[in-house]
C-alpha positions as CSV (number, residue, x, y, z in Angstrom):
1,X,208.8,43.8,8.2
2,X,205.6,42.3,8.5
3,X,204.7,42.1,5.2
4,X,208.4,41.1,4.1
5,X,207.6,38.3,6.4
6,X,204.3,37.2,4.3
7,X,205.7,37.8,1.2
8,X,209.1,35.3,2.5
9,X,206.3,32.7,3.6
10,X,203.8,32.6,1.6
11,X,204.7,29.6,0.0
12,X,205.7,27.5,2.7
13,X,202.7,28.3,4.5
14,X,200.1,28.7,1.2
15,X,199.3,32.1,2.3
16,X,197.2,34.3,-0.3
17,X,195.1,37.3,-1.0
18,X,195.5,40.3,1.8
19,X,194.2,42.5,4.5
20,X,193.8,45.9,5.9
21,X,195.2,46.3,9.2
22,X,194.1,48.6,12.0
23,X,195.8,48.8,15.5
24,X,196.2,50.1,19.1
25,X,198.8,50.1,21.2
26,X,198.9,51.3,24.9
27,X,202.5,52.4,26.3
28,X,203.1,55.0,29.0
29,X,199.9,56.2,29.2
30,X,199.6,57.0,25.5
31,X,197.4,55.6,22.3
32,X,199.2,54.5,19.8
33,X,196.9,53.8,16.5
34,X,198.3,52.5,13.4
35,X,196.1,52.0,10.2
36,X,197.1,50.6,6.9
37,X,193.6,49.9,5.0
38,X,190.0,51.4,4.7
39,X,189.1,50.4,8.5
40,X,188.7,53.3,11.0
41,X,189.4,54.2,14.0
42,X,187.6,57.0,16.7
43,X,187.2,58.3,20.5
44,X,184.1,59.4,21.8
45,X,184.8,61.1,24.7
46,X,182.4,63.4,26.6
47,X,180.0,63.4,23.5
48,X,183.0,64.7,21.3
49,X,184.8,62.8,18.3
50,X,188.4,62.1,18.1
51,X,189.2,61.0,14.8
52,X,192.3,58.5,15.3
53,X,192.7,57.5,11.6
54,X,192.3,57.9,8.2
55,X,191.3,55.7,5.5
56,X,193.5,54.6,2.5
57,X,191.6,54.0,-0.9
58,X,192.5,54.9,-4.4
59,X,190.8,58.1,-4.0
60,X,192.8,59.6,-1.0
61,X,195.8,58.2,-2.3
62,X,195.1,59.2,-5.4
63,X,198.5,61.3,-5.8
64,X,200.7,58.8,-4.3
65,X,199.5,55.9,-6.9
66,X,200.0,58.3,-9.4
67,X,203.8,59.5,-8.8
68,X,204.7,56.2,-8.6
69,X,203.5,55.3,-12.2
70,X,204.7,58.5,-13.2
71,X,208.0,57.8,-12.2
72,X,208.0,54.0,-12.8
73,X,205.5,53.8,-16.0
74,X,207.0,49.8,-16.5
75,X,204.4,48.8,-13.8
76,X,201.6,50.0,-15.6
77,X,202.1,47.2,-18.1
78,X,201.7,49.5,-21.3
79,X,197.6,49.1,-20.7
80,X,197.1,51.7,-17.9
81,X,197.2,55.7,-17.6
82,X,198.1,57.3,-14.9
83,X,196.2,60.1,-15.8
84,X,192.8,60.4,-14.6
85,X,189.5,61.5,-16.5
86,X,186.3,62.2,-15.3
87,X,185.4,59.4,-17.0
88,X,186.5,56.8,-19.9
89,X,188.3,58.5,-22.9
90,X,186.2,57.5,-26.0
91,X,188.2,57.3,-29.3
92,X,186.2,59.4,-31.1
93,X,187.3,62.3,-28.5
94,X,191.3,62.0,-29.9
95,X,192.1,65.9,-30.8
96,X,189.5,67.4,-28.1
97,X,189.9,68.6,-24.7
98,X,188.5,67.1,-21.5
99,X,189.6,67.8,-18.3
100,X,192.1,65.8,-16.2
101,X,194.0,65.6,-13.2
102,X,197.7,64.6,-12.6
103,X,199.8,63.4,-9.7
104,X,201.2,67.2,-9.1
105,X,197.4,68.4,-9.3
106,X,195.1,68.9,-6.6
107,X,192.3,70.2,-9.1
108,X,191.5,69.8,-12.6
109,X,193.0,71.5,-16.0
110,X,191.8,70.6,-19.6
111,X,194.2,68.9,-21.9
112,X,194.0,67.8,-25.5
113,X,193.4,64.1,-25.6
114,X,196.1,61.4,-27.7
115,X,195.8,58.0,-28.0
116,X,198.1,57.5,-24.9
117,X,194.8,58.7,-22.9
118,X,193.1,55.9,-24.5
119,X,194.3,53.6,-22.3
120,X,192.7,52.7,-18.8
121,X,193.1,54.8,-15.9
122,X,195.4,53.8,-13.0
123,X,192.5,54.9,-10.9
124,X,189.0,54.6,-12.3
125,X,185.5,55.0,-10.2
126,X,184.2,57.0,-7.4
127,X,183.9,56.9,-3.7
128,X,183.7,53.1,-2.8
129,X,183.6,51.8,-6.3
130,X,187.0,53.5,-6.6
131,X,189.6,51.0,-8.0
132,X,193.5,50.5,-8.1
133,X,193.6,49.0,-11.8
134,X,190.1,48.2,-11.8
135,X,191.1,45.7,-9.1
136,X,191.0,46.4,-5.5
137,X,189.7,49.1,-3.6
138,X,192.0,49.5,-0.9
139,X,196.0,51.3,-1.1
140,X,197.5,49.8,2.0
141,X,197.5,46.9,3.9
142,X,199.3,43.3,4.1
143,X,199.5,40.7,2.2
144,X,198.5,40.6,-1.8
145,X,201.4,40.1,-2.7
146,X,200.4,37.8,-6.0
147,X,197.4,39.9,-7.0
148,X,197.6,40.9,-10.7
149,X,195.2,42.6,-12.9
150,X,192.3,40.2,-14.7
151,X,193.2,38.0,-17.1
152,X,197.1,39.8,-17.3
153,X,200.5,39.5,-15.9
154,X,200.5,43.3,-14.6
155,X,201.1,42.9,-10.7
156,X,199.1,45.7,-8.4
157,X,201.3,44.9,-5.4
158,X,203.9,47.7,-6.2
159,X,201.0,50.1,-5.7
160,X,199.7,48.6,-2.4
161,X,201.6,50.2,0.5
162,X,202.0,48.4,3.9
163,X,203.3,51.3,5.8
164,X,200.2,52.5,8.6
165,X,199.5,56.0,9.7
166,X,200.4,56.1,13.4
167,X,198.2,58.6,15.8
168,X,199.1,59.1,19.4
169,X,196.6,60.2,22.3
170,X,197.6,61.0,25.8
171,X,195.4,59.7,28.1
172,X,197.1,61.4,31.0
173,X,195.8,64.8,29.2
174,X,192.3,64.7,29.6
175,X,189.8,63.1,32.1
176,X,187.4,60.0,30.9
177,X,184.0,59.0,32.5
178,X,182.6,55.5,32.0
179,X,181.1,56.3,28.8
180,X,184.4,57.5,27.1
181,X,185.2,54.8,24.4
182,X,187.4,53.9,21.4
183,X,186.2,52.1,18.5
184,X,187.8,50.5,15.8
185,X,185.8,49.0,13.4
186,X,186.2,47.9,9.6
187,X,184.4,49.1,6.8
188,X,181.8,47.3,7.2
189,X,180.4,49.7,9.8
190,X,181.5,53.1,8.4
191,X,179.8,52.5,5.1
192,X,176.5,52.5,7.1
193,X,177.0,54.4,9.7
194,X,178.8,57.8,10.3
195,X,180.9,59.1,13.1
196,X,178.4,60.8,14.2
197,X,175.5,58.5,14.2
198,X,178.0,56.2,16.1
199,X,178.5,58.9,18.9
200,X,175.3,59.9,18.9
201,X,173.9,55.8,20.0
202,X,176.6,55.8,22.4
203,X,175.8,59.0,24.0
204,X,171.8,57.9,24.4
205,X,172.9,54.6,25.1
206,X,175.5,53.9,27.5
207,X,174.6,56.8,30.4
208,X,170.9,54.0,30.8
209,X,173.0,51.3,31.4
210,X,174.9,50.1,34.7
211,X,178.5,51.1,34.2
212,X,179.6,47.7,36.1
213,X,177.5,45.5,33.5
214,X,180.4,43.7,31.3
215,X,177.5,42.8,28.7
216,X,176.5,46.6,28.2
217,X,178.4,47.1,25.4
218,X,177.1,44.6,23.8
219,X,173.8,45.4,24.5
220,X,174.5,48.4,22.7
221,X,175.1,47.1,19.4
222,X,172.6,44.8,19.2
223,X,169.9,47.2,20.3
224,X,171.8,50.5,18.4
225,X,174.2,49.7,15.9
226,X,171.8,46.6,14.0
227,X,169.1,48.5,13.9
228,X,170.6,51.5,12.1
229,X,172.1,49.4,10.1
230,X,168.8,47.5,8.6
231,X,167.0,51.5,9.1
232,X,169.7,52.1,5.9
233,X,168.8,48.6,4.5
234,X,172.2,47.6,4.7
235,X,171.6,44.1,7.0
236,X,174.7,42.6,5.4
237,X,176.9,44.5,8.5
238,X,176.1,41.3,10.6
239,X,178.6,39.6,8.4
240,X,180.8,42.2,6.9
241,X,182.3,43.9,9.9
242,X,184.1,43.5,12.5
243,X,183.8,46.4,15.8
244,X,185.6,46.8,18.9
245,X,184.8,49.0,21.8
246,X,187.9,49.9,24.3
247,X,186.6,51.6,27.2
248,X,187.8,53.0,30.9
249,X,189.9,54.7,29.7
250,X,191.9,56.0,32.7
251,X,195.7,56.3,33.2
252,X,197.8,56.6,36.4
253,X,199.7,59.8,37.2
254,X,203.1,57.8,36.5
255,X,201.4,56.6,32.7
256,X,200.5,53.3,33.2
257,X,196.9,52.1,32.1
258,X,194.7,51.0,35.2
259,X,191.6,49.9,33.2
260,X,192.4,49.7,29.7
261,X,193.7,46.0,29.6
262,X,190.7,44.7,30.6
263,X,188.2,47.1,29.1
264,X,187.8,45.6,25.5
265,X,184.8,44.6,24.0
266,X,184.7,42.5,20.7
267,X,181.2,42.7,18.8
């Protein structure tokens, strides 16, 4: 409805471009996560990771994008594939076989390649230089709703999904000390640091600090999370990111949050 919304005003309000969308919710006693983009979402809790989201790019939703040009091969515009190659079909390869992969396919196969192949791939790249019509790099989100292929009247909206992947986590079901956290953070963050490095800081971190300081949190990222960051000589995550921290997280027996409202944490 959202991004009906945005697509309805637009105009009026001289909205463009898009975003990726990541969520949490607190009701009854539960987590309710939503994510629709490339951001990401996890619980440390007791030194353990939670994932609470996964991440939508052209690669994971490789078969989705795929389907739907399949079924609907007007919105390729007669210039894409929606085949994909392990790389860019050369002319001079017509009548051989290379491998490829379709929407039904979860590995590859070799087929003989026709001039239909020539054409670009739906999806082309790897990891995060992955891109929907050499475009974007990320499936699902809001917004982008006037986004079209360079220098062509081929719109990539149809591909770009709004719908989020909801996760749910019962606080009543486990028991949280002061250092049990949620983060959500964008890309920004993940692309330099992992999981596990983020747990780890925490971990080290937190149990040295008062657990009544309001600031300790973000004495952890400027002491931790920075300083990884220019370790992998990726500095630009002081401008490229944005990180929440959700801690105390403790429910009442009857499911409603004692701590939570108040235990946020924008870095």
């Amino acid at each position: 409805m959202t991004d009906l919304q945005i697509e309805r005003e637009r105009s009026s309000y001289n909205i463009s471009g898009g975003c990726t969308a990541l969520i949490v919710i607190c009701l009854l006693g539960k987590l309710y996560v939503a994510n629709a983009g490339d951001s990401r979402a996890i619980i440390v809790r007791n030194g353990e990771i939670i994932p609470m989201s996964s991440e939508f790019t052209p690669e994971t939703e490789r078969q989705r994008l795929q389907y739907l040009a399949f079924m609907q091969p007007h919105l390729l515009g007669n210039e894409f594939t929606h085949l994909e190659f392990p790389r860019r079909v050369q002319r001079k390869e017509l009548g051989k076989k290379m491998l490829y992969r379709d929407f039904n396919m979860t590995g590859w196969a070799y087929k003989t390649i026709e001039d239909e192949d020539l054409k670009f791939p739906l999806i082309y790249g790897e990891g995060k230089k992955a891109r929907v019509m050499a475009t974007i790099g990320v499936t699902r989100g809001l917004g982008d709703h006037d986004l079209k292929v360079h220098d062509s009247n081929i719109y990539i909206k149809p591909f770009l999904s709004s719908a989020p992947e909801v996760r749910i986590y019962d606080l009543s079901k486990y028991d949280h000390g002061a250092d049990d956290v949620l983060i959500l953070a964008t890309d920004g963050l993940w692309d330099v640091l992992s999981n596990e490095e983020v747990a780890e800081a925490i971990t080290q971190f937190l149990p040295n600090c008062d657990p009544d300081d309001p600031h300790r949190f973000v004495h952890f990222y400027n002491c931790r999370v920075v300083p990884q960051a220019f370790f992998h000589d990726m500095p630009e995550i002081n401008n490229n990111h944005a990180v929440f921290i959700i801690h105390d997280l403790e429910a009442d027996m009857d499911g409603t949050v004692t701590k939570l409202q108040k235990g946020l944490s924008f870095l």
